[in-house]
C-alpha positions as CSV (number, residue, x, y, z in Angstrom):
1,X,-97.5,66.1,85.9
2,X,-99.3,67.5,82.5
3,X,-101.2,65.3,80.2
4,X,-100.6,62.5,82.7
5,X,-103.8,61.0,81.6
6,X,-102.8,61.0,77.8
7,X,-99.7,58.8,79.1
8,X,-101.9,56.3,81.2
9,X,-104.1,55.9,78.1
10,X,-101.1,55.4,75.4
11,X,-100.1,52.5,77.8
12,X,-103.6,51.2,78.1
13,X,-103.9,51.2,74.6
14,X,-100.2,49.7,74.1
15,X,-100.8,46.6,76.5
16,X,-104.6,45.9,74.9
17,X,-102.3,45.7,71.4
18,X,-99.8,43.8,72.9
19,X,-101.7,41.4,74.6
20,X,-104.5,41.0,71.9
21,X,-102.6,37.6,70.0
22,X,-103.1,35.8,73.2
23,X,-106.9,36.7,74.9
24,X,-108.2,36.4,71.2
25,X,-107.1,32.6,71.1
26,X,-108.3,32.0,74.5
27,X,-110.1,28.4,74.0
28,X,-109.6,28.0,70.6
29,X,-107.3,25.2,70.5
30,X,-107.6,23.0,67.7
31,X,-107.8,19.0,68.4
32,X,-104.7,17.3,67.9
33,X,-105.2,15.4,64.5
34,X,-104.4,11.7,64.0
35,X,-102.8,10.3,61.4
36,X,-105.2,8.6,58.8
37,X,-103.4,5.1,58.0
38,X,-106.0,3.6,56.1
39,X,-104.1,3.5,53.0
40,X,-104.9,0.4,50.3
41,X,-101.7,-1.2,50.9
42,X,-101.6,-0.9,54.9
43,X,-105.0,-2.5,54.5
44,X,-103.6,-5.8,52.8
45,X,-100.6,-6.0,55.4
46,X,-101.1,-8.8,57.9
47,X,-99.0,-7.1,60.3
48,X,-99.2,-3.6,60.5
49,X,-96.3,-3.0,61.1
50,X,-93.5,0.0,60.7
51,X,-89.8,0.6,60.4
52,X,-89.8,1.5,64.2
53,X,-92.4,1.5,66.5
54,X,-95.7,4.3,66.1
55,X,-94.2,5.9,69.2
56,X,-90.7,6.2,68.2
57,X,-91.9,7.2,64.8
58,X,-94.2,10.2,65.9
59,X,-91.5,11.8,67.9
60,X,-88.7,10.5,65.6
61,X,-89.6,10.4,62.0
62,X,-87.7,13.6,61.4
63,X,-84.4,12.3,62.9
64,X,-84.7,9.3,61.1
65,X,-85.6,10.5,57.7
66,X,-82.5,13.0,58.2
67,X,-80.4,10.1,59.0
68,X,-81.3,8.2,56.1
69,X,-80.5,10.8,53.6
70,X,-77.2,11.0,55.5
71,X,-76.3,7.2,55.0
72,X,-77.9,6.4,51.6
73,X,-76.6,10.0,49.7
74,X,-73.1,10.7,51.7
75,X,-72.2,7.4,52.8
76,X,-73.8,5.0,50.3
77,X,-75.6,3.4,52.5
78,X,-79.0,1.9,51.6
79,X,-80.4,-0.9,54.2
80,X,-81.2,0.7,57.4
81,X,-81.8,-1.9,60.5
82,X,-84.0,-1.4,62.6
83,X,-84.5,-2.0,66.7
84,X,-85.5,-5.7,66.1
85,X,-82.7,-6.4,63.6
86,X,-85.3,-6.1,60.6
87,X,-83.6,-4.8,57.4
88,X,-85.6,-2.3,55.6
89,X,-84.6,-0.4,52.2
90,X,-83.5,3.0,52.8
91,X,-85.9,5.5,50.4
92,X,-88.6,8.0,51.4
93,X,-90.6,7.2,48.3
94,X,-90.4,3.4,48.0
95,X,-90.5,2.4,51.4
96,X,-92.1,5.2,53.5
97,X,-94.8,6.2,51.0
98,X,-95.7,3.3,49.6
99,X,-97.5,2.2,52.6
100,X,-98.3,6.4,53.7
101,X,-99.4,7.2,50.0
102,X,-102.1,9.8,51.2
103,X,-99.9,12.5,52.0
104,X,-102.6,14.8,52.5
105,X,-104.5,12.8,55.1
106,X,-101.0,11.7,56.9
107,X,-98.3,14.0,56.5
108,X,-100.0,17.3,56.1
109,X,-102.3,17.2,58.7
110,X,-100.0,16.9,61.2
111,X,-97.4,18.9,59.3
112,X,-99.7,22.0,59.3
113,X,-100.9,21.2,62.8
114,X,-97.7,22.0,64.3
115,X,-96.6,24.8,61.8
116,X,-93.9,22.6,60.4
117,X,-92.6,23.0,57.0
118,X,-90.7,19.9,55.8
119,X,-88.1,20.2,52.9
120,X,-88.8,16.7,51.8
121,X,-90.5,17.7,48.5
122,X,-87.4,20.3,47.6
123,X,-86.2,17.1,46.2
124,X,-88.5,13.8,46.4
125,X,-91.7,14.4,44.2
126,X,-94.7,14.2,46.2
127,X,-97.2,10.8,45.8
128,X,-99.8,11.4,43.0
129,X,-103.2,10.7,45.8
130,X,-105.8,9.1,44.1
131,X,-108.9,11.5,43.4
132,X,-112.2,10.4,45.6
C-alpha cells in the first residue's frame, strides 16, 4: 500500500482532535454549588419553610413553575395547594422571589451550573439585588 504511513498519521491526528474535549477536562469537575438562602426575609421566617419540600423543589421547581403559569394564565387559576393542603398564591415574583430575592446567589448559580437557560425573565422582570 503507498503512503500508508500518511493514512495511519491522518487517523492519529483525527482521533487526538476528536478525543481532545474529553482528556482536557479530565479532573476538572466543578463542585456542585448550593443554593445561598440567606435572604433578609428567609432570615425573619420562623419556619423555614417552602411551597413543597427542598427535595421536591430541587428536582421539581421547573415542573412546578410551568404548571403554574399553566393554571394562573390559561386557566385562571391563582392558589396553588400544596402536599400538606397549604394554600399558597400562585406568582413567580410575589411568592417565589420574595423569599429567593438574590437571584444571583440562588438561581444563577445553579442555572449556569448545569448549562440551563430558563425563559422566566422573557416575561417576569428579574429582582432589583441589593448592591453589597
Amino acid at each position: 500500500m503507498y503512503n500508508g504511513w500518511k493514512i495511519l498519521l491522518g487517523l492519529i491526528i483525527f482521533l487526538a482532535v476528536a478525543t481532545f474535549p474529553f482528556y482536557s477536562n479530565i479532573g476538572k469537575a466543578t463542585v456542585k454549588p448550593e443554593p445561598k438562602i440567606d435572604t433578609p426575609v428567609i432570615n425573619e421566617l420562623k419556619e423555614k419553610k417552602c411551597v413543597e419540600s427542598k427535595e421536591f423543589m430541587k428536582a421539581e421547581h421547573m415542573q412546578l413553575l410551568n404548571d403554574w403559569r399553566d393554571s394562573a394564565v390559561r386557566d385562571g387559576n391563582r392558589i396553588y395547594v400544596a402536599q400538606d393542603g397549604e394554600k399558597y398564591t400562585i406568582s413567580l415574583q410575589n411568592t417565589c422571589m420574595k423569599c429567593h430575592s438574590n437571584k444571583k446567589e440562588f438561581c444563577d448559580k445553579c442555572h449556569n451550573y448545569a448549562g440551563a437557560k430558563p425563559y422566566c425573565w422573557d416575561c417576569h422582570i428579574a429582582p432589583k439585588e441589593a448592591k453589597k
